[in-house]
C-alpha positions in Angstrom: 0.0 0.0 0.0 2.6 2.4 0.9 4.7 1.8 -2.2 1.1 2.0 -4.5 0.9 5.6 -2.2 4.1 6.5 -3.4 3.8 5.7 -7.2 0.7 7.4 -7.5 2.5 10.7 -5.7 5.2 10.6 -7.8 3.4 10.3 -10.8 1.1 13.2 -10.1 4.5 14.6 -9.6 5.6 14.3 -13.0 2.8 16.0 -14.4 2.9 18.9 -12.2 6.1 19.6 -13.7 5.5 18.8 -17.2 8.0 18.6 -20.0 9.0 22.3 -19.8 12.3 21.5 -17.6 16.1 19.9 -17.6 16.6 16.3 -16.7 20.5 15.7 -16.2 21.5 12.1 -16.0 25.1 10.9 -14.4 26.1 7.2 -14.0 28.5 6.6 -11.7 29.3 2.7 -12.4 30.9 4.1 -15.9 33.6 5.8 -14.7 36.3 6.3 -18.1 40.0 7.8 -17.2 38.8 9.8 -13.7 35.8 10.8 -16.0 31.9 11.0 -15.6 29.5 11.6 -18.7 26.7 14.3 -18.2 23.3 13.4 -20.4 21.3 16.8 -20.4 17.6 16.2 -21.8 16.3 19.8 -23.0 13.2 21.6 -22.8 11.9 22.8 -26.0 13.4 26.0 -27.5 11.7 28.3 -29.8 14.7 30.6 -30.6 17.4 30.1 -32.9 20.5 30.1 -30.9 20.9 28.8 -27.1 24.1 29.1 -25.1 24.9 26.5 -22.5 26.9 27.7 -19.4 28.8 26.4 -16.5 29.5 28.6 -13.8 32.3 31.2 -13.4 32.3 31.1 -9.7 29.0 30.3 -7.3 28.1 31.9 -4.0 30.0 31.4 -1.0 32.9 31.1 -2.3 34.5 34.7 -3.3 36.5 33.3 -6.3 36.8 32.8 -10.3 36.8 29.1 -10.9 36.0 28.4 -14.1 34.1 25.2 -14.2 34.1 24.8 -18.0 37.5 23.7 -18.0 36.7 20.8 -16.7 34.3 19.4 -19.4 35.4 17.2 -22.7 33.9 16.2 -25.3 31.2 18.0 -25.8 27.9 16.9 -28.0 25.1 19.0 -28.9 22.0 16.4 -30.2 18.7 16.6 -31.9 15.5 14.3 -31.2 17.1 12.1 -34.2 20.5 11.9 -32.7 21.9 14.1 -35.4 25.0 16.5 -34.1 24.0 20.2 -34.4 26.9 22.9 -34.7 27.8 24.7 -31.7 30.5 27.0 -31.3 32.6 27.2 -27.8 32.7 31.0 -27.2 34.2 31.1 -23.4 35.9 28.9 -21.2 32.3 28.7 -19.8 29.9 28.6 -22.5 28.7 26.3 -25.4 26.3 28.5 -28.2 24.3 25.9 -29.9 22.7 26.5 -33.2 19.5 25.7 -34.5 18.0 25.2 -31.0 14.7 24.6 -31.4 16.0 21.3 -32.6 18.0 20.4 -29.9 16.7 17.4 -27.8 20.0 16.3 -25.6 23.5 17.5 -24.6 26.7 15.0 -23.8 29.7 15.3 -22.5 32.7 14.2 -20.1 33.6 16.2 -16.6 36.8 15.6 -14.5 36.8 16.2 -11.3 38.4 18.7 -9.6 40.2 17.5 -6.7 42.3 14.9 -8.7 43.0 16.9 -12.2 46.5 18.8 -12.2 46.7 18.3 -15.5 44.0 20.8 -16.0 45.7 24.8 -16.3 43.8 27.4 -14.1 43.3 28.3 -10.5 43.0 26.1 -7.5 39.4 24.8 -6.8 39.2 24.4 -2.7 38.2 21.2 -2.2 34.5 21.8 -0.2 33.6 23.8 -3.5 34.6 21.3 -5.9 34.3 17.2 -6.6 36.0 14.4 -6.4 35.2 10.7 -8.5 36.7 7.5 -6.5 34.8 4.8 -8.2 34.9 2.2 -5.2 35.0 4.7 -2.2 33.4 8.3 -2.7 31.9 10.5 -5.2 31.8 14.1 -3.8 29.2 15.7 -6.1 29.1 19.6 -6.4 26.8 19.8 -9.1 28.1 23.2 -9.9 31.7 21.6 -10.8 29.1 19.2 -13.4 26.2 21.0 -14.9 25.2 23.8 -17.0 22.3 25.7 -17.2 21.0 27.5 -20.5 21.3 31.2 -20.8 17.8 33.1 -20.1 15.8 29.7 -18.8 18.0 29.6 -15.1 14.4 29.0 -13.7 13.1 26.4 -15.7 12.3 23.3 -13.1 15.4 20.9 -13.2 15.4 16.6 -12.5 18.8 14.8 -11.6 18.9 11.1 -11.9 21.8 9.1 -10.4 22.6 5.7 -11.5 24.6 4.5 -8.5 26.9 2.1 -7.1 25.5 -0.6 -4.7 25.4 0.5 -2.0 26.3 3.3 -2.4 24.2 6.3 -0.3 24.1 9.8 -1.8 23.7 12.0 1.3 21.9 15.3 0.5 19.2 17.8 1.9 17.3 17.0 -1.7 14.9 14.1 -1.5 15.3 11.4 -3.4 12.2 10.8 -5.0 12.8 7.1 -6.6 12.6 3.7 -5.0 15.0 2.6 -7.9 18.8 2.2 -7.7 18.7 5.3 -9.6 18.0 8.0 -7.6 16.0 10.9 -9.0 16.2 14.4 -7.1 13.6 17.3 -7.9 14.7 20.9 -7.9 12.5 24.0 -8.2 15.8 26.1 -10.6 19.2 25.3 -11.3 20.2 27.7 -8.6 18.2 25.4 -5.9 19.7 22.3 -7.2 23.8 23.3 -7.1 23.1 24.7 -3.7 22.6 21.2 -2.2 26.3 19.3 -2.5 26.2 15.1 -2.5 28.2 12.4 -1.4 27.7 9.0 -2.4 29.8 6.3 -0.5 29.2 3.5 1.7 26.6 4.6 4.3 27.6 5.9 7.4 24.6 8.7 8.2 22.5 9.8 11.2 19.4 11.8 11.1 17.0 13.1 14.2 15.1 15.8 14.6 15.2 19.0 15.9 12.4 21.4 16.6 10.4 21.5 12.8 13.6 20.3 11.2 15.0 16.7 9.9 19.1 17.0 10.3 21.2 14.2 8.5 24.6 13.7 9.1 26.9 11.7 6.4 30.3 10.7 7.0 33.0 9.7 4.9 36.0 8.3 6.7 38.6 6.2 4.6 40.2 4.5 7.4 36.9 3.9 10.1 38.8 6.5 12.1 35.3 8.6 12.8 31.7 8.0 12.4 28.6 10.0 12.2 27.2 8.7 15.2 30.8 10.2 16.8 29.7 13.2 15.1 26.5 13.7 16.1 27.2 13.2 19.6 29.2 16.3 19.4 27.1 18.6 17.5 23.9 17.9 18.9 24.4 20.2 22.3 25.1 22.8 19.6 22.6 22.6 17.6 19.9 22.6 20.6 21.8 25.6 21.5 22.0 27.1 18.1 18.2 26.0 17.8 17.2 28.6 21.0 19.3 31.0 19.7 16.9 31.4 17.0 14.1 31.2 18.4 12.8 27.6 19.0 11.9 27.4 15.0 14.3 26.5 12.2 13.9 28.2 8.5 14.4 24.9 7.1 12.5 22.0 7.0 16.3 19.4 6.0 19.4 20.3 6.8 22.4 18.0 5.7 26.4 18.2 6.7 28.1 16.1 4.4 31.2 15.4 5.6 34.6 14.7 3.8 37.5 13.3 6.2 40.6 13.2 4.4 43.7 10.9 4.9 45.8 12.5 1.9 45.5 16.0 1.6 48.2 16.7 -1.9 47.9 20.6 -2.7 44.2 20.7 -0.7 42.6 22.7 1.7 40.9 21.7 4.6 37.4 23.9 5.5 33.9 24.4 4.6 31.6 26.0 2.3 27.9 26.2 3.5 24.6 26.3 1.7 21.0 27.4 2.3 19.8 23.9 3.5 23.1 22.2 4.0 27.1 22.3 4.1 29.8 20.9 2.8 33.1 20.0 4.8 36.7 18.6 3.8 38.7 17.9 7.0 41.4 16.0 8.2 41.3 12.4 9.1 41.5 11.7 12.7 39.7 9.8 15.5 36.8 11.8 17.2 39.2 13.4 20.2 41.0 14.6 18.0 38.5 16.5 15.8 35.2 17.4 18.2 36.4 20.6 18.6 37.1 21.4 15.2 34.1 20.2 13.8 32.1 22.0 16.9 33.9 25.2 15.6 32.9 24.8 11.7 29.7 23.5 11.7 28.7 26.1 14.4 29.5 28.5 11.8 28.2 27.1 9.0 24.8 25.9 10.1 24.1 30.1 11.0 24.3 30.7 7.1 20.2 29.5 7.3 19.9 32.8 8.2 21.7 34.0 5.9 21.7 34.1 2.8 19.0 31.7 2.7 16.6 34.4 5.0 18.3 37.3 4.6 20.2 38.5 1.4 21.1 41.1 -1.2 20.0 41.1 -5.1 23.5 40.3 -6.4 23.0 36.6 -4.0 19.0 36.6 -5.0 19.4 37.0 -8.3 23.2 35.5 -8.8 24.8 36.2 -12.5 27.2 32.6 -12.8 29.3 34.0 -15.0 29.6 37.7 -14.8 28.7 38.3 -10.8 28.4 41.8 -8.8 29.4 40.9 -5.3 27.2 42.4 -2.6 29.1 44.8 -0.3 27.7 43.2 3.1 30.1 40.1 3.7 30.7 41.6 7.4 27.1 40.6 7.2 27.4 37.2 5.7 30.4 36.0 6.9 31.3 38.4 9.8 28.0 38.5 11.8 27.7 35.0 11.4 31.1 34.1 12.6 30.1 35.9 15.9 27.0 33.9 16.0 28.9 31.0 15.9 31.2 31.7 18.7 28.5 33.8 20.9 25.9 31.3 21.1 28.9 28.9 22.6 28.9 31.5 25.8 25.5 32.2 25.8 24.5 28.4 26.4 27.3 27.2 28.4 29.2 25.7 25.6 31.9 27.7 26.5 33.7 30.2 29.3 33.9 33.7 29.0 37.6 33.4 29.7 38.0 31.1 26.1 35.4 33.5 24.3 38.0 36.4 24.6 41.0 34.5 24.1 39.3 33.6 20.8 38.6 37.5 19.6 42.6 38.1 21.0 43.5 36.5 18.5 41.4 37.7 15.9 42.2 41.2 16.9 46.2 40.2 16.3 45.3 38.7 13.2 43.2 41.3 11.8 45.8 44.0 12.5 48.4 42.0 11.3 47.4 40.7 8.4 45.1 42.4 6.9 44.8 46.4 5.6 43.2 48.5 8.8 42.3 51.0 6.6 40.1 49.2 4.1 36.6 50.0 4.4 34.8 46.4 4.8 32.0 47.3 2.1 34.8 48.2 -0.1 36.9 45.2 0.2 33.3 43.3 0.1 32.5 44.5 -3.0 35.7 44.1 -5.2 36.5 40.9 -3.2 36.9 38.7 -6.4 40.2 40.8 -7.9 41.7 43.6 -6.3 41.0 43.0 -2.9 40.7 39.0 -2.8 43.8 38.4 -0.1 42.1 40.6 2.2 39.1 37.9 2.6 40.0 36.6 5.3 39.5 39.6 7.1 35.6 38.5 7.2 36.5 36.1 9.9 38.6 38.5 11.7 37.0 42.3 11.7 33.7 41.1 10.2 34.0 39.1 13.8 34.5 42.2 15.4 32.0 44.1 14.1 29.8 41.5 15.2 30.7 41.7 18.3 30.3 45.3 18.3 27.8 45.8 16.9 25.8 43.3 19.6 27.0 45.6 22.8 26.2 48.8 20.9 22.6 47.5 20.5 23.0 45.9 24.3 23.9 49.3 25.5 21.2 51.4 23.6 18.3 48.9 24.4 19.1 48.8 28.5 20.9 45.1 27.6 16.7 43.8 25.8 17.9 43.9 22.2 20.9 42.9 20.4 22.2 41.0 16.9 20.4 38.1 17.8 17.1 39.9 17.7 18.2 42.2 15.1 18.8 39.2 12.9 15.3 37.5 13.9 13.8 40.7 12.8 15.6 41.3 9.9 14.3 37.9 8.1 11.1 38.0 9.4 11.1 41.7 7.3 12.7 39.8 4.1 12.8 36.4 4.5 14.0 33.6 1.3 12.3 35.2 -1.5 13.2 39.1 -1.1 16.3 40.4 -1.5 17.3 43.8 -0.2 19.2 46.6 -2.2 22.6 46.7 -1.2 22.7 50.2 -0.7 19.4 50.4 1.4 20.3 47.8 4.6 22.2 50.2 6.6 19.1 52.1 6.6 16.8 49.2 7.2 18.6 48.0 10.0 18.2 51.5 11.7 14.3 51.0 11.0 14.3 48.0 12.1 15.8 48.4 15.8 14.5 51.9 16.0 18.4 52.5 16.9 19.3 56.2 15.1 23.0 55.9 16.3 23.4 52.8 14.5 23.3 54.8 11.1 27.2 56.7 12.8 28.4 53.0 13.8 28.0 51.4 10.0 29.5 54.8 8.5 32.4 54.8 10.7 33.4 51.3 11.2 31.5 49.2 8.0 31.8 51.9 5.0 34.5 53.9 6.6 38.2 53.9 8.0 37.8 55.0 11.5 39.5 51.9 13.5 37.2 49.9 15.5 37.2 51.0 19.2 38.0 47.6 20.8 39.4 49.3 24.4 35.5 51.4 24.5 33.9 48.0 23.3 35.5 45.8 26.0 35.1 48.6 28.5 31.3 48.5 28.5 31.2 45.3 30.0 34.0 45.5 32.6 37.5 44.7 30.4 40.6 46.0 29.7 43.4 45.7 27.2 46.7 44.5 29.1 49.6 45.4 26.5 52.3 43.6 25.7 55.5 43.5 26.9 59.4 41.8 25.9 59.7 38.4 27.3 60.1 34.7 26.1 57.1 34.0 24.2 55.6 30.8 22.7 55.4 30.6 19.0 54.8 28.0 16.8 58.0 29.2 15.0 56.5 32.1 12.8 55.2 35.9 13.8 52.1 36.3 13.0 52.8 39.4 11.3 54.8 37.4 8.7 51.3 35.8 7.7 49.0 36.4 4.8 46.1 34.3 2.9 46.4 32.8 -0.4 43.3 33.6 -1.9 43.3 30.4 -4.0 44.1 27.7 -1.7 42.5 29.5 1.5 45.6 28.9 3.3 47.9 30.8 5.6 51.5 31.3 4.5 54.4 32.4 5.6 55.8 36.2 3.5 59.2 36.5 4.2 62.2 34.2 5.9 62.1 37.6 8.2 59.1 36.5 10.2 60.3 33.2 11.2 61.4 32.4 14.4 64.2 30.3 15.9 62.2 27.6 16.6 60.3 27.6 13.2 64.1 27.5 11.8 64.5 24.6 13.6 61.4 23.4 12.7 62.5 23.8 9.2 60.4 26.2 7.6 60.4 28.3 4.7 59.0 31.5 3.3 55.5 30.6 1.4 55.0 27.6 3.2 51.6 27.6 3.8 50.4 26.1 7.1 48.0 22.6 7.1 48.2 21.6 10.6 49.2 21.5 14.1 49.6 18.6 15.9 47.0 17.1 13.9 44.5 20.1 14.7 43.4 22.0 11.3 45.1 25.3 10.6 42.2 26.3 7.9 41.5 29.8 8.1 38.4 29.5 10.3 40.1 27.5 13.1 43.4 28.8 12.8 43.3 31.4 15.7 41.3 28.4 17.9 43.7 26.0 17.0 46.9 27.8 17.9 45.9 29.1 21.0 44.4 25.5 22.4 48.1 24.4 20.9 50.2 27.1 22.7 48.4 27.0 25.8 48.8 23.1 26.3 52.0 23.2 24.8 55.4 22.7 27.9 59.5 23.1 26.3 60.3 20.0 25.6 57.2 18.7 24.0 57.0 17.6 20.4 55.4 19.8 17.7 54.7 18.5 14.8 53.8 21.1 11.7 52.5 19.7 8.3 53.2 22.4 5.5 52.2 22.5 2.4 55.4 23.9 0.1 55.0 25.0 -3.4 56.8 23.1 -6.2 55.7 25.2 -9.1 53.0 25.4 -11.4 50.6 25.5 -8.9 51.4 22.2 -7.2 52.8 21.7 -3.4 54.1 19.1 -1.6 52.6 18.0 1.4 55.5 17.8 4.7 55.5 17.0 8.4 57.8 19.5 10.1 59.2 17.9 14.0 60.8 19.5 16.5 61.0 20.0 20.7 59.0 22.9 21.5 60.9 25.9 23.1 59.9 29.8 23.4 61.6 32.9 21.8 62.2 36.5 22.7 59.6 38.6 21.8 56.6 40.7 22.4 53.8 38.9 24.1 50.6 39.4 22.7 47.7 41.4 24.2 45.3 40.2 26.6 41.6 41.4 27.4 41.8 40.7 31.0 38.6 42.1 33.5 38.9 44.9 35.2 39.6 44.6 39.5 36.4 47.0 39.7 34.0 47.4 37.3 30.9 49.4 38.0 27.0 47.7 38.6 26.6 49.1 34.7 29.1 46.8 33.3 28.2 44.0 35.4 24.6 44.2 34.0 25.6 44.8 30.7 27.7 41.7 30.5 25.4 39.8 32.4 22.6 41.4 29.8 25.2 40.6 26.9 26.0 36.9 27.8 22.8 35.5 29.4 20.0 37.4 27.6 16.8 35.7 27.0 15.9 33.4 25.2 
């Protein structure tokens, strides 16, 4: 009965979408040299010429990939399997003549985690796919399909022919009660936003408030599972859950998860979606990872708010080849990074003490590393070129401002009203299907939290140069800045100031032979080495401030570090090495602390107390 239920569903499925639509077909038992074949059925065309497109880049990740480089043989069909011309006119984009004939498109894709031989940038690894035809398929549908120019909202079906047994993890539901899964998607922008993984099962789902979460694992070696997983995220996610209000805005959320026991020029990290995330991480045993996983997918899971509630017309409305980046990533990134680490403190996930140790460090690194006299929206919105090293800075400033931002509100609402109900507010105002003009939030969000003064805070500290005022900041609730002085230090043998990102492998990397320390001398490191891991703890740019300071404060002389680097050979390529050596300190300036102050007043007790405990 319930299969006869389902039929009958699915088939009144079917013709509520009609014909009008793109069916993409991938069979992943023929895999030929590393290669999959992509069968795209068309709708009908009435217009002479159609150009088919794979995307340029794709939201969340702030660079120019290219993904028609890695498509062969292309094939442009008709209903009687008769080749129509076509013409490649970009690295990007097929124009196919007489396309009111056209009835199918064929041709190869390589993935992109195992392709060197393939010229252009560096694909990071959670944004592109990987084809291991009796172990893992990581499918970012992005990295595979096209769309056609002018129809990007025609309904689109994938079908999956797949290995047995083989489990594609995904927040799409598969629809078929075949081995060949079938997945339904409202666009071609719904359907890339959902990643999948297909490998031998190892998933969890439960629920949590209105929302079914599945967890899917992929560990090589049976060094972690998803249950392991679960068990640590699931304290978070209740936490994460009331930090929202008790209601989720999704209905599925998925983390697919990629551990990693051979990492050759990659990059650990994450790139999230609206209903789900994607994560490439080292492999390890579950001590070894909770806390790195806690960190990322604490972060990741806050992007349900936004962009999937709350976003601009350039991410509502995204152009795949030719895209106009929004100028609100302290938004996107920033305010959600603070999220990720406030809602930790707020539910008892973490100490105050830890909290600040955390934003010490992304003080030093933003003033370090990054250009203090950038305005964010600037940097935000010329992020894919001209300012693209100074991304990282979202984790860093676009931190701060968070944090900021959340006591200014504290302070001008008597401690009732802060980001997190500025945020609630701001989605219920716009939610998933309008998007808000980039140059009209600022003055929204003043509307919104019937805050005036908020309008001086974005044009000094978002849109303008004016350095953020940490010392005022951490005053209002009872710190203090302790400055450094000369002393024996620890170090994990580079200065920090010596740092930078590489924009293309999202990596930090050491500038100059200048900023290395004895210790990293003895260590054996070199000027653009770019930093992997610590003591088997990720170094990706989202953990790396966490990472070294759990590593530094553990750390006694004596004790072994050991540093995996990843050191350019040319042409784009690295090799992959494990640095060892006893730990011991240098001379140097310590770093400075945000320590409390011996008497704050009764207004910066509340306000803290307002700030770190307010309800819900």
């Amino acid at each position: 009965m319930k299969k006869f239920l389902l039929f009958i569903g699915l088939f009144i499925s079917s013709l509520a979408w009609g014909q009008d639509k793109v069916s993409y077909y991938i069979d992943l038992n023929k895999l030929v040299k590393d290669r999959l074949e992509i069968k795209v059925k068309t709708p009908t065309f009435k217009q002479k010429e159609v150009v088919y497109a794979l995307p340029k880049i794709v939201p969340g990740t702030y660079a120019n990939y290219d993904f028609g480089r890695f498509v062969q043989d292309f094939q442009a069909i008709d209903k009687n399997g008769k080749a129509l011309k076509f013409k490649k006119t970009g690295p990007n984009t097929y124009q196919i003549s007489q396309a009111s004939s056209l009835a199918e498109i064929r041709y190869w894709v390589d993935d992109t985690w195992d392709s060197p031989e393939i010229a252009g940038d560096y694909v990071f690894e959670p944004a592109g796919t990987s084809f291991q035809a009796d172990s893992l398929f990581a499918l970012n549908t992005h990295a595979m399909l096209g769309y056609f120019i002018g129809h990007e909202k025609v309904a689109v079906e994938l079908s999956i022919n797949k290995p047995q047994p083989f489990y594609g993890g995904s927040s799409l539901q598969n629809t078929s009660l075949s081995k060949t899964d079938i997945f339904l998607a409202q666009n071609y922008q719904d359907l890339i936003d959902a990643p999948l993984m297909y490998s031998a099962p190892d998933t969890v789902s439960f629920p949590l408030a209105n929302a079914q979460i599945l967890i899917s694992v992929y560990s090589p070696n049976k060094m972690c599972s998803a249950s392991q997983v679960a068990e640590q995220i699931k304290p978070l996610l209740e936490a994460q859950k009331k930090y929202l209000g008790g209601q989720l805005p999704v209905n599925k959320y998925a983390f697919i998860i990629v551990l990693s026991d051979n990492i050759k020029n990659g990059s650990y990290g994450a790139l999230e979606h609206a209903q789900s995330s994607f994560y490439y991480l080292p492999e390890g045993n579950i001590q070894t990872l909770a806390e790195t996983i806690r960190e990322v997918c604490a972060h990741e899971f806050f992007h349900i708010v936004t962009p999937l509630n709350i976003h601009s017309e350039e991410i509502g409305n995204f152009n795949f080849l030719q895209p106009k980046m929004s100028k609100h990533l302290w938004l996107y990134e920033g305010l959600t990074e603070y999220a990720a680490h406030h809602v930790q403190l707020k539910y008892q996930l973490t100490d105050l003490k830890k909290f600040m140790s955390t934003f010490e460090n992304k003080w030093d690194v933003m003033n370090v590393q990054f250009d203090r006299n950038l305005p964010f929206t600037t940097m935000s919105e010329k992020v894919l070129d001209k300012y693209k090293d100074e991304y990282g800075n979202v984790y860093q400033k676009g931190a701060w401002l968070g944090f900021g931002l959340d006591l200014t509100l504290r302070k001008l609402s008597q401690g009732k009203y802060g980001t997190q109900e500025m945020m609630r507010d701001l989605a219920k105002f716009y939610g998933p299907h309008q998007s808000f003009k980039d140059n009209e939030l600022f003055d929204q969000l003043v509307k919104i939290t019937a805050q005036p003064e908020l309008k001086s805070f974005f044009q000094k500290y978002v849109e303008g140069k004016e350095e953020i005022p940490v010392a005022d900041w951490l005053h209002s609730i009872g710190y203090e800045i302790q400055e450094f002085d000369a002393r024996d230090i620890k170090s994990l043998g580079f200065d920090f100031q010596a740092l930078n990102i590489n924009s293309e492998t999202h990596r930090a990397v050491i500038n100059s032979e200048e900023g290395i320390h004895e210790f990293g001398k003895m260590l054996g490191l070199k000027a653009k080495d770019e930093l992997l891991m610590v003591n088997q703890l990720s170094l990706s740019i989202d953990s790396f401030s966490t990472n070294v300071a759990k590593v530094l404060k553990d750390i006694q002389l004596g004790d072994i570090v050991e540093l995996e680097i990843a050191r350019p050979t040319g042409n784009g390529n690295y090799e992959t090495i494990r640095l060892k050596a006893p730990f011991q300190t240098s001379m140097g300036n310590a770093p400075r602390t945000f320590v409390p102050q011996k008497k704050p007043s009764d207004a910066q007790l509340k306000l803290r107390e307002q700030w770190m405990n307010s309800i819900p």
